[in-house]
C-alpha positions in Angstrom: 79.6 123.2 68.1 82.9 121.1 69.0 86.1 123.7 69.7 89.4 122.5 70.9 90.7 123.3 75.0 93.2 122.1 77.1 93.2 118.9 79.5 95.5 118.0 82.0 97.8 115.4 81.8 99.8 113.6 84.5 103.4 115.2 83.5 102.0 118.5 83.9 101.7 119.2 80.1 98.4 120.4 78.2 96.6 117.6 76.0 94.1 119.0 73.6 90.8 117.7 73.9 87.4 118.0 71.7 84.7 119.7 74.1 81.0 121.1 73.0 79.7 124.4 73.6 79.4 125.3 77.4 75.7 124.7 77.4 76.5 121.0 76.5 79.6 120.7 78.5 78.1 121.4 81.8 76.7 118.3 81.6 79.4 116.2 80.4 81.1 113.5 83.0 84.7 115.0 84.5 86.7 111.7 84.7 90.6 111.4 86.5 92.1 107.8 85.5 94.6 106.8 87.9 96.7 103.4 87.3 100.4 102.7 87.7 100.2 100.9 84.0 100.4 103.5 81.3 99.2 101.2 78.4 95.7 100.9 80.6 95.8 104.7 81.1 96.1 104.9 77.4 93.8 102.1 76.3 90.8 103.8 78.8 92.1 107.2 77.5 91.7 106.3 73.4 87.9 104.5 74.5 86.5 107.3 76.8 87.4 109.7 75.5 85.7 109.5 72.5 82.3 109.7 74.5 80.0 112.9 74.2 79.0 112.9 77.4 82.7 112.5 79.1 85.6 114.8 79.7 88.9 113.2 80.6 90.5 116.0 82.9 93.6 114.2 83.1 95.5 110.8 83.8 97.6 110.0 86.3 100.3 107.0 87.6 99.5 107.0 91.2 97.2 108.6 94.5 99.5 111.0 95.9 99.6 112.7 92.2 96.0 112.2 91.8 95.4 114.6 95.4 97.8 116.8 93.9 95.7 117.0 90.8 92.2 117.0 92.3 93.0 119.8 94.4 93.5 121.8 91.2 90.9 119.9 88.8 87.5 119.0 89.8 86.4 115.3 89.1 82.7 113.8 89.2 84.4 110.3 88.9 87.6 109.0 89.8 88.4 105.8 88.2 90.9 104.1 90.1 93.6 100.9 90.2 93.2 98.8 93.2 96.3 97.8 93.0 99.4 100.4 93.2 102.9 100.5 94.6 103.1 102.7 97.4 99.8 104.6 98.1 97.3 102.0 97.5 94.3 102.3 96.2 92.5 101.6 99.2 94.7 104.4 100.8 93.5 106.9 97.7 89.7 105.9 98.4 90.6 107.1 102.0 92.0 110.2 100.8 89.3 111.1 98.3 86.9 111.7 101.1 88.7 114.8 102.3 90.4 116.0 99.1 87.6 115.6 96.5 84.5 114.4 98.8 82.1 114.6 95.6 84.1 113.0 93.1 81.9 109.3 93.0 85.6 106.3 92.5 85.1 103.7 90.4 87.6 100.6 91.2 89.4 99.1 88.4 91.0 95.7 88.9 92.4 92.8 87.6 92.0 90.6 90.6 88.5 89.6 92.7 89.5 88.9 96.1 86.6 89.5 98.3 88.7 91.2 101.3 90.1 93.9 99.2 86.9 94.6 97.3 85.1 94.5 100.7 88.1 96.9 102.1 87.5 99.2 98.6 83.3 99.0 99.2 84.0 100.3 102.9 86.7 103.0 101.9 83.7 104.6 99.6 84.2 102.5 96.0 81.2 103.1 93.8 81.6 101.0 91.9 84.2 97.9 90.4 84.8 97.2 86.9 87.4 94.2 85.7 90.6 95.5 83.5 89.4 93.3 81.0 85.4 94.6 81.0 83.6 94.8 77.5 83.4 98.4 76.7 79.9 99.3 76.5 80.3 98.0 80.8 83.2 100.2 81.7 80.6 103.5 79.9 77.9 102.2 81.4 79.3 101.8 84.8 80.6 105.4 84.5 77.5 106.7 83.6 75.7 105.1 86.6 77.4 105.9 89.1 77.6 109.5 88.0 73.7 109.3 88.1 74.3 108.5 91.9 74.3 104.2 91.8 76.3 101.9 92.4 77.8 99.9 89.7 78.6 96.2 90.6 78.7 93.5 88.2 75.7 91.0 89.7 78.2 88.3 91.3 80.7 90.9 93.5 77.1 92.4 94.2 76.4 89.1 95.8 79.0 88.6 97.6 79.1 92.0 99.1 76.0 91.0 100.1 76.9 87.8 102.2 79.9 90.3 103.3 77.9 93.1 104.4 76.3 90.3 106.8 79.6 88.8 107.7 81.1 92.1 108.8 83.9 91.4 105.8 85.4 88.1 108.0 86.6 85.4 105.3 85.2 81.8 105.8 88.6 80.9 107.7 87.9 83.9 110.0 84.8 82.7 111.1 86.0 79.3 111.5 88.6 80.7 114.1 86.0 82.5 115.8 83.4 80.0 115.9 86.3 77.3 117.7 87.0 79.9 119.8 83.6 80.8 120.9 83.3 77.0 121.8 85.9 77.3 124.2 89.0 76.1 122.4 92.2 77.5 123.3 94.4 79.0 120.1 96.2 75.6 120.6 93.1 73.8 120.0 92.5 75.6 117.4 95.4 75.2 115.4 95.2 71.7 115.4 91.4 71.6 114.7 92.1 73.8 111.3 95.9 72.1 111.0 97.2 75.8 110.9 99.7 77.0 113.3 98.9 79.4 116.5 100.6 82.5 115.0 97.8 82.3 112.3 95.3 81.6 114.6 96.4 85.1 116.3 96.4 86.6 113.1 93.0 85.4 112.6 92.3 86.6 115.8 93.8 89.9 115.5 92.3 91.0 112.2 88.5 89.8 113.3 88.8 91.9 116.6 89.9 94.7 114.2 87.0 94.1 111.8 83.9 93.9 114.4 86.0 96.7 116.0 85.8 95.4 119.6 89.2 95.1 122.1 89.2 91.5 122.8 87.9 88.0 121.5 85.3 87.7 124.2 83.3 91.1 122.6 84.1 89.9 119.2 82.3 86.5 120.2 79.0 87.9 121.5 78.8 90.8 118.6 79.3 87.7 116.5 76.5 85.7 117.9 74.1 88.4 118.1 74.5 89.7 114.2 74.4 85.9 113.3 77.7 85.9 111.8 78.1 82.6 114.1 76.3 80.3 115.4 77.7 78.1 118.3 
């Protein structure tokens, strides 16, 4: 039997929501939408929401409100936009560990830049779905990664893949490193790759960051050992 009970929406006000009996609802999917455009938070709202086996528990605009929620509201999945002003949504993925460590995110984006996936995969994403996925692929991805997988459409699984081996460096990163570990100064460099030497510290500085050594000469030999280089 369906009855009617309250949800919670991101102004603070009570949405009523079709649920089953208790028996069916235990195992129904709690799902938290968080994305700084409401027409997306409305569009996903109108198409999961319809699902038997899901339970919106509320929708919200940003992360800071969506750890304000979650400590009220528990959440089995946490689908969330990569890409908000002020707390990020790498930044909420952070968060989510220590406010809601069970609740399984789901990344929602409209972009496929490999460094901010690969930043999202690392931060404890689940899972990545375009804004503009079918339907029956943004369910289906929802239902996965509640059952414990991960849901990545085939080519970002591939490239997470080649990332996973790369330690997340871009192609340009590794081009830096590999000058570098053939003894070119960041002058060199910089006219080898016809870039200037501030990027070439840049390059520098986020690769040392990413293999998480203190200088270039440990970032070299990690390098060269994992086979991210060859010289």
């Amino acid at each position: 039997m369906m009855r009617m009970s309250p949800s919670v929406q991101e102004n603070g006000e009570l949405i009523a929501t079709c649920q089953p009996s208790p028996a069916v609802a235990q195992t129904r999917i709690r799902l938290l939408i968080v994305d700084d455009h409401p027409i997306v938070r409305f569009g996903l709202t109108a198409l999961l929401g319809i699902q038997d086996d899901i339970e919106i528990i509320g929708t919200t605009e940003g992360g800071r409100k969506a750890m304000e929620l979650l400590q009220k509201v528990p959440a089995d999945i946490v689908l969330l936009d990569l890409r908000m002003p002020g707390f990020s949504g790498v930044q909420t993925l952070e968060k989510l560990r220590t406010v809601a460590p069970k609740a399984r995110p789901i990344i929602l984006s409209s972009f496929e830049y490999d460094e901010e996936i690969y930043a999202a995969v690392k931060a404890g994403a689940q899972g990545y779905l375009h804004k503009e996925a079918p339907a029956e692929e943004i369910v289906r991805a929802i239902r996965s990664v509640h059952a414990g997988h991960q849901a990545f459409p085939r080519r970002i699984a591939e490239r997470l893949s080649n990332d996973r081996m790369t330690a997340g460096l871009s192609h340009r990163e590794r081009e830096v490193l590999e000058l570098v570990a053939k003894g070119l100064t960041n002058k060199e460099v910089a006219n080898t790759l016809q870039i200037s030497q501030f990027t070439v510290r840049n390059h520098l500085n986020h690769i040392t960051e990413k293999l998480e050594v203190s200088d270039r000469t440990e970032a070299i030999f990690i390098a060269i050992q994992t086979g991210i280089i060859t010289v």
